[in-house]
DRENPA-3360 file (N, C-alpha, C; in nm, 2 decimals, always signed):
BEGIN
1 = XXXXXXXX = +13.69/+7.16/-4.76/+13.76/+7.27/-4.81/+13.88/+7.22/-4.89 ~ +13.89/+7.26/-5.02/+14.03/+7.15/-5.12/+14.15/+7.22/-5.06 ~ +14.23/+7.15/-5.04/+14.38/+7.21/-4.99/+14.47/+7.26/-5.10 ~ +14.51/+7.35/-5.09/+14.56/+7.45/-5.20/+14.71/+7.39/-5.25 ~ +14.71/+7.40/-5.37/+14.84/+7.28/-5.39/+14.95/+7.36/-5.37 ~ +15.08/+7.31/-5.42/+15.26/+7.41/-5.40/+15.21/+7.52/-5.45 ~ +15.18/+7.48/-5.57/+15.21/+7.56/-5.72/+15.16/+7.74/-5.63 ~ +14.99/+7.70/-5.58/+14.90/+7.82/-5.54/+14.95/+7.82/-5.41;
9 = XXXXXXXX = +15.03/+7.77/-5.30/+15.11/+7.85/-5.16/+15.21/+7.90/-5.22 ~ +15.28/+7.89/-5.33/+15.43/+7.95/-5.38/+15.32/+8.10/-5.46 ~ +15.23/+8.09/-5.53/+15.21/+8.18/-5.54/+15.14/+8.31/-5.47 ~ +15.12/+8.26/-5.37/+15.03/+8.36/-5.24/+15.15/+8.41/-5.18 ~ +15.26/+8.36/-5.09/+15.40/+8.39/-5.06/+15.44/+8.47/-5.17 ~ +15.46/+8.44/-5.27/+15.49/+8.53/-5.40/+15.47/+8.68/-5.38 ~ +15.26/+8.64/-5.40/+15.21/+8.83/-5.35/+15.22/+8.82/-5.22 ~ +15.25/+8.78/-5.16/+15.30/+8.84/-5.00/+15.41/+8.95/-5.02;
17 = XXXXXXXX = +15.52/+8.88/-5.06/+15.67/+8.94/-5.07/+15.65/+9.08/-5.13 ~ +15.58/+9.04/-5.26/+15.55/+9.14/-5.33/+15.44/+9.25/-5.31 ~ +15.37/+9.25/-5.21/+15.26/+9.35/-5.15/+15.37/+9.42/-5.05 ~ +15.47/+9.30/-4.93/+15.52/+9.35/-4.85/+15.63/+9.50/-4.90 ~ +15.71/+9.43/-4.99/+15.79/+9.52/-5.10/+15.72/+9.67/-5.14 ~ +15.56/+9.65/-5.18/+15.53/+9.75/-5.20/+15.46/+9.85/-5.14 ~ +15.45/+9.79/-5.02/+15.45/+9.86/-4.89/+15.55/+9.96/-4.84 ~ +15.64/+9.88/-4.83/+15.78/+9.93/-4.78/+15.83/+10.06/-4.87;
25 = XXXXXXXX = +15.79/+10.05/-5.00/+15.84/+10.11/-5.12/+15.69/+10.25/-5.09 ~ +15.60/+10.23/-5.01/+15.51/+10.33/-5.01/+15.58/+10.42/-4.90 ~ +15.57/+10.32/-4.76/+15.64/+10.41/-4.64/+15.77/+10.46/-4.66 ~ +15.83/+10.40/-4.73/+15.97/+10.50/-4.77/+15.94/+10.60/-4.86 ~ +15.85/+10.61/-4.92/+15.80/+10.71/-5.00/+15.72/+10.84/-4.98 ~ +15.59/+10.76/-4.86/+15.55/+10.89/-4.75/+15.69/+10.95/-4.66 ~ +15.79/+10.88/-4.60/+15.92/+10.90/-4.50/+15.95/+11.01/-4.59 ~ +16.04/+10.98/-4.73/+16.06/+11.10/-4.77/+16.00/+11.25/-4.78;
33 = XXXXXXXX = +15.82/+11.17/-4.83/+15.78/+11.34/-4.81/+15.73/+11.40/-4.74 ~ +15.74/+11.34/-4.64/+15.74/+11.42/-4.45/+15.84/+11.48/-4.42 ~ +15.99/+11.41/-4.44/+16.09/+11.47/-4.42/+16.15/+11.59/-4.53 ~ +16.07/+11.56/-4.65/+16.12/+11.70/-4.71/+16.01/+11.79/-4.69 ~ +15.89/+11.81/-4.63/+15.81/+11.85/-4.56/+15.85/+11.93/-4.43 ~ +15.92/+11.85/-4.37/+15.97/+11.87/-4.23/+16.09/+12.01/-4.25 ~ +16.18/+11.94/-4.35/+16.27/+12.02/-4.40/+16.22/+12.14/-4.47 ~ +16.12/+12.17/-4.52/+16.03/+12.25/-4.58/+16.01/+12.37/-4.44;
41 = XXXXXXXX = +15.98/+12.33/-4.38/+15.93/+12.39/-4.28/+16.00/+12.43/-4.19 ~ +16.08/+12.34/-4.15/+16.20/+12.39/-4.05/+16.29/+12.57/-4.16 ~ +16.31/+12.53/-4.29/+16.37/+12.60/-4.33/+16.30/+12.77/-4.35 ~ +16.14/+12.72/-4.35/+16.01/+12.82/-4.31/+16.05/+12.89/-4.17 ~ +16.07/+12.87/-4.08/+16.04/+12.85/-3.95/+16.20/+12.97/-3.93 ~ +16.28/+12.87/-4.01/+16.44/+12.97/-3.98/+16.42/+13.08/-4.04 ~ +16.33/+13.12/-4.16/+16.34/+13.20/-4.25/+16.20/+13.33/-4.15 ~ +16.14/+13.26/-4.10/+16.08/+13.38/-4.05/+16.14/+13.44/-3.94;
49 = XXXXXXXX = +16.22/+13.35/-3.82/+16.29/+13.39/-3.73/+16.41/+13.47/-3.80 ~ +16.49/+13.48/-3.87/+16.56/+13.57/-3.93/+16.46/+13.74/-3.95 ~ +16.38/+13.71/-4.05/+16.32/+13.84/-4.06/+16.20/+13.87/-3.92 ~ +16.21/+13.76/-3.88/+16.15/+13.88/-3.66/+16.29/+13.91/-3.67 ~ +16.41/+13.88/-3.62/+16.48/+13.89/-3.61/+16.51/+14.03/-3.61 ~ +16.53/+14.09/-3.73/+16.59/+14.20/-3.80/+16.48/+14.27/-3.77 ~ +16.35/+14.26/-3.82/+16.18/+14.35/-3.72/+16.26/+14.37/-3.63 ~ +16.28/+14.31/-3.51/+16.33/+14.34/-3.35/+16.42/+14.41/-3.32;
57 = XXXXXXXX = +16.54/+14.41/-3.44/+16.63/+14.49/-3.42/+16.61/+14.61/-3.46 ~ +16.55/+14.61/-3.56/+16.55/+14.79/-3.66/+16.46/+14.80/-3.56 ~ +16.33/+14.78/-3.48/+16.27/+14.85/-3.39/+16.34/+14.91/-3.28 ~ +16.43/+14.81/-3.24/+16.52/+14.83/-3.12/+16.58/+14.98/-3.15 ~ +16.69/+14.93/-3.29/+16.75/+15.09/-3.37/+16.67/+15.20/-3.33 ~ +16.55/+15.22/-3.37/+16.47/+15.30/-3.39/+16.43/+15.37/-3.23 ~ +16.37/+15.22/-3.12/+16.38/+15.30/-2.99/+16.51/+15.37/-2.97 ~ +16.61/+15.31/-2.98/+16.76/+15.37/-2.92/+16.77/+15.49/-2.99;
65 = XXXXXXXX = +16.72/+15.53/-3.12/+16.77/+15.68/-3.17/+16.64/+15.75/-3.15 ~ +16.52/+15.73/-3.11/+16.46/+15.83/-3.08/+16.47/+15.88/-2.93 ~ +16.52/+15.76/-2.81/+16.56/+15.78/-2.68/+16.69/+15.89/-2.70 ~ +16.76/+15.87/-2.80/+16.90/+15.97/-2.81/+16.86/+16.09/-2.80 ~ +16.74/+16.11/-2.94/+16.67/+16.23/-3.00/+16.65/+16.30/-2.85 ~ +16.57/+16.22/-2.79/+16.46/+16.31/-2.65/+16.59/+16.34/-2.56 ~ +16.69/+16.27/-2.53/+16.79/+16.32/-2.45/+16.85/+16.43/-2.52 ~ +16.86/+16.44/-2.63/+16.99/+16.55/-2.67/+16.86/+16.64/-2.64;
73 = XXXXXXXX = +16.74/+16.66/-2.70/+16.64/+16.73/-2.67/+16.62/+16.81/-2.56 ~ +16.66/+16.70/-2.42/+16.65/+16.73/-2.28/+16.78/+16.82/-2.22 ~ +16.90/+16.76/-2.32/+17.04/+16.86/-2.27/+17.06/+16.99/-2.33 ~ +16.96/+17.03/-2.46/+16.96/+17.12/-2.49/+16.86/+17.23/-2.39 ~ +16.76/+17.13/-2.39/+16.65/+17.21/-2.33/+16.70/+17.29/-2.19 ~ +16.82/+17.23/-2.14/+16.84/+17.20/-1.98/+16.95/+17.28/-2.03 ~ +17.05/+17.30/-2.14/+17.16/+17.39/-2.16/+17.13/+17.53/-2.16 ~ +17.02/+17.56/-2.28/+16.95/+17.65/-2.29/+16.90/+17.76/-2.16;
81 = XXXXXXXX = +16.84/+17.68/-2.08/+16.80/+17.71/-1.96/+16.84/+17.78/-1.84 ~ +16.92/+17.70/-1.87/+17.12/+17.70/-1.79/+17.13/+17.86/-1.81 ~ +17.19/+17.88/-1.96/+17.24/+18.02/-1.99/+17.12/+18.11/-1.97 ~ +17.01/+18.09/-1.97/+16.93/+18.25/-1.95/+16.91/+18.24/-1.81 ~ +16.91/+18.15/-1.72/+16.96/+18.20/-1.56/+17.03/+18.25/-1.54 ~ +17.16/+18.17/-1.58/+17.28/+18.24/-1.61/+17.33/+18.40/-1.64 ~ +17.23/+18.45/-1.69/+17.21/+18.56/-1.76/+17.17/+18.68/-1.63 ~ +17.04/+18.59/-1.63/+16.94/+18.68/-1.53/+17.06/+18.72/-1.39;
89 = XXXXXXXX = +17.09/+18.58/-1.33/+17.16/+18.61/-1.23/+17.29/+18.71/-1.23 ~ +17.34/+18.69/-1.33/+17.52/+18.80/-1.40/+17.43/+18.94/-1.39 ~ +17.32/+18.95/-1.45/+17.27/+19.07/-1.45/+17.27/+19.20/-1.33 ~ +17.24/+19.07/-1.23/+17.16/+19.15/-1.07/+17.30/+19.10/-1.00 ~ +17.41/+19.02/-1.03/+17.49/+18.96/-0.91/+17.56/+19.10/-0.87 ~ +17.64/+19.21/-0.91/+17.69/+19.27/-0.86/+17.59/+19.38/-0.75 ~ +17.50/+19.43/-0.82/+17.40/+19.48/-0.70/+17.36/+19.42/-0.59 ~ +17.34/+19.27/-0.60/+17.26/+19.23/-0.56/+17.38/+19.17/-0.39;
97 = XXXXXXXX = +17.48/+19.17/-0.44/+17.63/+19.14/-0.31/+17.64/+19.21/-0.26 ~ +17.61/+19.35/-0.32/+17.69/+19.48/-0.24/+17.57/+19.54/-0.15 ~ +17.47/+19.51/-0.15/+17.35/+19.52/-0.08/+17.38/+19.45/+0.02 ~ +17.43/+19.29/+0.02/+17.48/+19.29/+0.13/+17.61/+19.24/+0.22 ~ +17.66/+19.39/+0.14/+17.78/+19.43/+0.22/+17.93/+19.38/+0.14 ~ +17.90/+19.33/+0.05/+18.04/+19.24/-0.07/+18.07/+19.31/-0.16 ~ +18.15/+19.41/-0.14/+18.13/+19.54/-0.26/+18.21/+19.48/-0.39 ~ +18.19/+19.38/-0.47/+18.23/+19.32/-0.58/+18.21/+19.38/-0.74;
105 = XXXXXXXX = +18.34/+19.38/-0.80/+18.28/+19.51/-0.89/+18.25/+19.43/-1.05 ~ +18.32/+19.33/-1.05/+18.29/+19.25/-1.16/+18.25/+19.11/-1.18 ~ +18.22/+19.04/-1.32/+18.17/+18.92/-1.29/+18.27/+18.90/-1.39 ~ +18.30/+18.74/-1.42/+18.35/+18.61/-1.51/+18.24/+18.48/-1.50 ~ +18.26/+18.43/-1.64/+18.18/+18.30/-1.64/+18.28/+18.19/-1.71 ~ +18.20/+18.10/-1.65/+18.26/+17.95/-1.70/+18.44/+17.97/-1.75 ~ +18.50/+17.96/-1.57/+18.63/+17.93/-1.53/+18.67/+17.80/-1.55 ~ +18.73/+17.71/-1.63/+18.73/+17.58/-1.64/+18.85/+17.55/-1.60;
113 = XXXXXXXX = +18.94/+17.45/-1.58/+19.04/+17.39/-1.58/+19.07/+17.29/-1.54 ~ +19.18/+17.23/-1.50/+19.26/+17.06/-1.45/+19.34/+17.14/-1.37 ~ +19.34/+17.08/-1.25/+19.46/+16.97/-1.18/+19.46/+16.90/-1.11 ~ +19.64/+16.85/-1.17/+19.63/+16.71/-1.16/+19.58/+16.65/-1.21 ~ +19.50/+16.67/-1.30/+19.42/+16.54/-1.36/+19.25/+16.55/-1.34 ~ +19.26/+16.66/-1.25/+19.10/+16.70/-1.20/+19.04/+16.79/-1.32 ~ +18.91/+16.78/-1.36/+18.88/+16.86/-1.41/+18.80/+16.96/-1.30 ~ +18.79/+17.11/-1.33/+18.65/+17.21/-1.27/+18.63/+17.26/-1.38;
121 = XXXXXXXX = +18.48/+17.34/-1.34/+18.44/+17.41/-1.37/+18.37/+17.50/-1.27 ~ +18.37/+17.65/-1.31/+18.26/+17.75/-1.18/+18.19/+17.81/-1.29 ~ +18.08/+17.82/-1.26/+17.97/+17.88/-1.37/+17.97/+18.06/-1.37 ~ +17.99/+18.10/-1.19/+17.97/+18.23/-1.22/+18.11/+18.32/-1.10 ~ +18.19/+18.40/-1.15/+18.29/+18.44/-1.02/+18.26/+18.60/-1.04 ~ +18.21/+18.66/-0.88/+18.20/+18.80/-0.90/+18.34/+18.82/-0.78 ~ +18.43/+18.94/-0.83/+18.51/+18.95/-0.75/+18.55/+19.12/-0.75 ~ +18.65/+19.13/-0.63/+18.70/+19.24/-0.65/+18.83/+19.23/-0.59;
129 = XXXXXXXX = +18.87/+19.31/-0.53/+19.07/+19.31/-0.49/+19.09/+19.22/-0.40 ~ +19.01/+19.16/-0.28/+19.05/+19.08/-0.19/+18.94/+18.99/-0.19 ~ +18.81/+18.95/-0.26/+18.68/+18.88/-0.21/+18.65/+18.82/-0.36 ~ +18.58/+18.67/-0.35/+18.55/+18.65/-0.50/+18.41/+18.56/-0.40 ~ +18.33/+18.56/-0.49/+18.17/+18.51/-0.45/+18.13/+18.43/-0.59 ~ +18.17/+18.26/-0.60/+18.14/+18.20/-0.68/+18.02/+18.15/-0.65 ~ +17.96/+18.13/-0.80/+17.82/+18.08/-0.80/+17.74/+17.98/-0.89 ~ +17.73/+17.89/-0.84/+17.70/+17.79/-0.90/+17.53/+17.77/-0.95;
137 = XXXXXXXX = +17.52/+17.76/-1.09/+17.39/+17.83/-1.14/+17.30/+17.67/-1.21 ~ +17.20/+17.63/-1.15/+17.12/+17.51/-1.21/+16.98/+17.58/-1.23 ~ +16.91/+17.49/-1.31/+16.80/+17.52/-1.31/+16.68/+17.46/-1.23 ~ +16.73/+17.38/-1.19/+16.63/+17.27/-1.03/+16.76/+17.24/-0.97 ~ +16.74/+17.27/-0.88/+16.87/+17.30/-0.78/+16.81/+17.16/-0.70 ~ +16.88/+17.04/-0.65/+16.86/+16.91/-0.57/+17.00/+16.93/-0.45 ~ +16.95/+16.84/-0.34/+17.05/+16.87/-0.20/+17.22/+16.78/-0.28 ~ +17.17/+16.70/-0.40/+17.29/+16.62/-0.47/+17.42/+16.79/-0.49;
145 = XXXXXXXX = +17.31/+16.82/-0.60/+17.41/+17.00/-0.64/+17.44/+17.03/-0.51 ~ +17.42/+17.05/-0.41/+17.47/+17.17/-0.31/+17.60/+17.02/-0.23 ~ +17.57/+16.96/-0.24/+17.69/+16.87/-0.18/+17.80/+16.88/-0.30 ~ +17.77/+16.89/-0.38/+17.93/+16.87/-0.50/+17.97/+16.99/-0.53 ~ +17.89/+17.11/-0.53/+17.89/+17.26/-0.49/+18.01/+17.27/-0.38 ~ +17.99/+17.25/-0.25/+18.04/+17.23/-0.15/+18.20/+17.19/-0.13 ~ +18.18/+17.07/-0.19/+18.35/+16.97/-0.23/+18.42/+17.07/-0.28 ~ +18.35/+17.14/-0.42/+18.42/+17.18/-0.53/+18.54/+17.32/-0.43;
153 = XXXXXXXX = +18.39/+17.39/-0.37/+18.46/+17.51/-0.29/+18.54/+17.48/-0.19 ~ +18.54/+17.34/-0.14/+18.68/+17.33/-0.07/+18.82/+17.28/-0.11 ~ +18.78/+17.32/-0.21/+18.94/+17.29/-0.34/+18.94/+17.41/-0.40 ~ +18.88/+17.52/-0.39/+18.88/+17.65/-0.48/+19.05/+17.72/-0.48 ~ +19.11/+17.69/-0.36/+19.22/+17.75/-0.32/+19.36/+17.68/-0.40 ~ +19.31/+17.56/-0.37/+19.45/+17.45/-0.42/+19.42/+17.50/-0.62 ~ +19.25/+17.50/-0.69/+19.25/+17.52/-0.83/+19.30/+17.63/-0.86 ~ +19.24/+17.75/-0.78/+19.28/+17.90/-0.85/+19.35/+18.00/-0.74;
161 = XXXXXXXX = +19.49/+17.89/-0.74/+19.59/+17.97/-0.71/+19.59/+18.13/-0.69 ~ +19.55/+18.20/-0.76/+19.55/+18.38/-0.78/+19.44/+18.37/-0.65 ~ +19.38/+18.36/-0.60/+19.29/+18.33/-0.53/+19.28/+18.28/-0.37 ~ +19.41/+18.27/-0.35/+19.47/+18.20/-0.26/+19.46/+18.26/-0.17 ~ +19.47/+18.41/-0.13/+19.47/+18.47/-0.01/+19.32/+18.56/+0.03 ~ +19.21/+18.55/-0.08/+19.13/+18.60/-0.07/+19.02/+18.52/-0.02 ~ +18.92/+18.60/+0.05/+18.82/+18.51/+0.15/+18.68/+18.51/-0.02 ~ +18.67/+18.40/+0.05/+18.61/+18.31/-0.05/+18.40/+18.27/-0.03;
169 = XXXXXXXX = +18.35/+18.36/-0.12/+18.23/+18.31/-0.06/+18.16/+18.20/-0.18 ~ +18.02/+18.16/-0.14/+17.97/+18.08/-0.22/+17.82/+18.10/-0.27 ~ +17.78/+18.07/-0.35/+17.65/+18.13/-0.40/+17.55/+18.02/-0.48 ~ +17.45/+17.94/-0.49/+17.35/+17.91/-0.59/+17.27/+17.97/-0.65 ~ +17.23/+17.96/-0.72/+17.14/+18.01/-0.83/+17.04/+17.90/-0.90 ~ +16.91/+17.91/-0.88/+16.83/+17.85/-0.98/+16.70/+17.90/-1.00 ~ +16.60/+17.83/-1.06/+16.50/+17.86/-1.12/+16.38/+17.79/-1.01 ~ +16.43/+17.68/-0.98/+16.35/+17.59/-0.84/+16.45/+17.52/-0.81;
177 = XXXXXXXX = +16.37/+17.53/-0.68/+16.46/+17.45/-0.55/+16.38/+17.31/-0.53 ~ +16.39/+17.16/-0.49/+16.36/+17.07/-0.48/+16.44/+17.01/-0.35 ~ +16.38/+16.97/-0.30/+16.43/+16.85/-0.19/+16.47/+16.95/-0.06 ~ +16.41/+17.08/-0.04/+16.45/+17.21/+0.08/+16.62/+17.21/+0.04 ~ +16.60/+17.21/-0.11/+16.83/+17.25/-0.14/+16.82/+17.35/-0.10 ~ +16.77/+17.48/-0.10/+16.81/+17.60/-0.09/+16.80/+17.62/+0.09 ~ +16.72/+17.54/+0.14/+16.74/+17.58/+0.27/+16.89/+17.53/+0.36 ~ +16.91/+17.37/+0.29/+17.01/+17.33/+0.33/+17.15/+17.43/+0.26;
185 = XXXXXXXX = +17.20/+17.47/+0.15/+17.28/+17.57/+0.09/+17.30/+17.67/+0.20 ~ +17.14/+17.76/+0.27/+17.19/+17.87/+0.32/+17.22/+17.80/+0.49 ~ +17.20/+17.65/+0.55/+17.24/+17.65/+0.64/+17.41/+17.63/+0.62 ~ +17.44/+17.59/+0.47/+17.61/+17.60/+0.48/+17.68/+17.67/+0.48 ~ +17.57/+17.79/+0.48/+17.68/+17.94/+0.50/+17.65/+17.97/+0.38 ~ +17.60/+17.94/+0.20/+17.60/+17.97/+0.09/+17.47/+18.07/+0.12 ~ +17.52/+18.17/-0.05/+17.40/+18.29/-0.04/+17.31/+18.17/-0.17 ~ +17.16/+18.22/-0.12/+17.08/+18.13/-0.18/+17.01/+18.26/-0.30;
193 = XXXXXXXX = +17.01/+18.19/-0.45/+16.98/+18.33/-0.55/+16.89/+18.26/-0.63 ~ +16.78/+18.31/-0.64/+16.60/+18.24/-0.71/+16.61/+18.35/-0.80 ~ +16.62/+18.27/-0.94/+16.59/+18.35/-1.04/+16.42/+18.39/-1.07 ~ +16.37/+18.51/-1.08/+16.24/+18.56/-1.09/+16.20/+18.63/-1.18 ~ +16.11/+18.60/-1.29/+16.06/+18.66/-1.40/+16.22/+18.69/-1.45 ~ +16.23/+18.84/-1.48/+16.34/+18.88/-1.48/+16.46/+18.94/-1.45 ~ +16.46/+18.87/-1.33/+16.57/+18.93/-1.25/+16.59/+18.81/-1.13 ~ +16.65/+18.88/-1.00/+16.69/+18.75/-0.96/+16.71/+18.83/-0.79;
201 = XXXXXXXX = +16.66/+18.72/-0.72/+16.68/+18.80/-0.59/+16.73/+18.73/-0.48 ~ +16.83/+18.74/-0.38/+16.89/+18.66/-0.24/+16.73/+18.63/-0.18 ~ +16.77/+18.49/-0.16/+16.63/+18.47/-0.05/+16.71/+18.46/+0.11 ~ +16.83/+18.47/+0.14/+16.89/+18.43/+0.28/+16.80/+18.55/+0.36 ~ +16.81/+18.55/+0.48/+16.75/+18.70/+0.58/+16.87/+18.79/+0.54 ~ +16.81/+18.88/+0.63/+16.90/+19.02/+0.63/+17.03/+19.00/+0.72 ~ +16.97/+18.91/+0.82/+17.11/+18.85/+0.93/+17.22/+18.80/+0.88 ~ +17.21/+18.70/+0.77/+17.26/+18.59/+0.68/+17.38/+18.67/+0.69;
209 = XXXXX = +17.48/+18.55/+0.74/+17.65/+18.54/+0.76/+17.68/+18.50/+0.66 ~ +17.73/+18.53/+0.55/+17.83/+18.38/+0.46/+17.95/+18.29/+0.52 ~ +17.96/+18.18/+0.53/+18.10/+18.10/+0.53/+18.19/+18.11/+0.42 ~ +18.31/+18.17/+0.56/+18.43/+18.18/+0.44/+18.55/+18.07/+0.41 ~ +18.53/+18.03/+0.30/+18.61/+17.93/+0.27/+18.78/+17.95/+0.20;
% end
């Protein structure tokens, strides 16, 4: 085998350097366009998380205002409701006392006020010279209502001063009863009042005591 003289090892080292060179000059070349690749894509990647992003939210918007929609829906529907019990019961409340035995000659609605800092309200007051028979009117009456019903009429005296020396009865009103509320009401001494078709009738017995508060 002839041994290769300077001249041809100087020039093999030569293209060595020079392959190595253009090697290097390749992989720095792929490097770059992977990484503007990379950067390509990362900026892809931000750009679609942005617009989910904003998807997620206007959907969100959108649950949150139609959940508003169905509630205001629900407080009207439940307002509405309110006032034509309201109605039925104011209609029949004066007969319907004096039947048993509360000779009350007129009605008031929605007595509101503060004190102290308290707010009330009573939905329905039938009274006459010495007796008032407030009545608290829902449309699904729960044992929750007849407990804050309750509270309320043990502060009736300290709210409506004019009221102060007269015996004090209590009354519910609704459309349905849930959770035995009406039975628990008339074990508190309250007159229990079921609005019906059109009109409205005491379900307590004929015996039924009221508590005077």
């Amino acid at each position: 085998m002839p041994t290769a003289s300077i001249e041809q090892l100087q020039q093999m080292i030569s293209d060595l350097i020079l392959s190595q060179k253009e090697t290097d000059a390749k992989f720095k070349e792929t490097e770059k366009f992977l990484n503007q690749k990379f950067s390509e894509t990362r900026e892809l990647f931000k750009e679609t998380e942005k617009i989910l992003n904003q998807k997620f939210s206007d959907t969100d918007a959108k649950f949150k205002d139609t959940d508003r929609k169905i509630k205001e829906a629900n407080a009207l529907f439940t307002s509405q409701w309110g006032k034509l019990i309201e109605s039925l019961v104011k209609g029949d409340l004066v007969n319907l006392l004096r039947q048993r035995g509360i000779d009350v000659h007129d009605t008031s609605e929605r007595r509101k006020g503060n004190h102290e800092g308290e707010n009330y309200e009573f939905d329905i007051i039938a009274h006459n010279g010495s007796e008032i028979v407030i009545v608290e009117v829902k449309t699904t009456l729960r044992t929750q209502d007849v407990k804050l019903f309750l509270s309320k009429l043990a502060k009736v005296k300290l709210w409506l001063a004019e009221y102060k020396h007269f015996k004090i009865y209590g009354a519910v009103a609704y459309l349905k009863a849930e959770e035995a509320s009406d039975i628990m009401a008339m074990n508190k001494g309250l007159f229990s009042i079921r609005a019906t078709g059109n009109s409205a009738t005491i379900t307590n017995a004929s015996e039924f005591v009221p508590f005077v508060f």
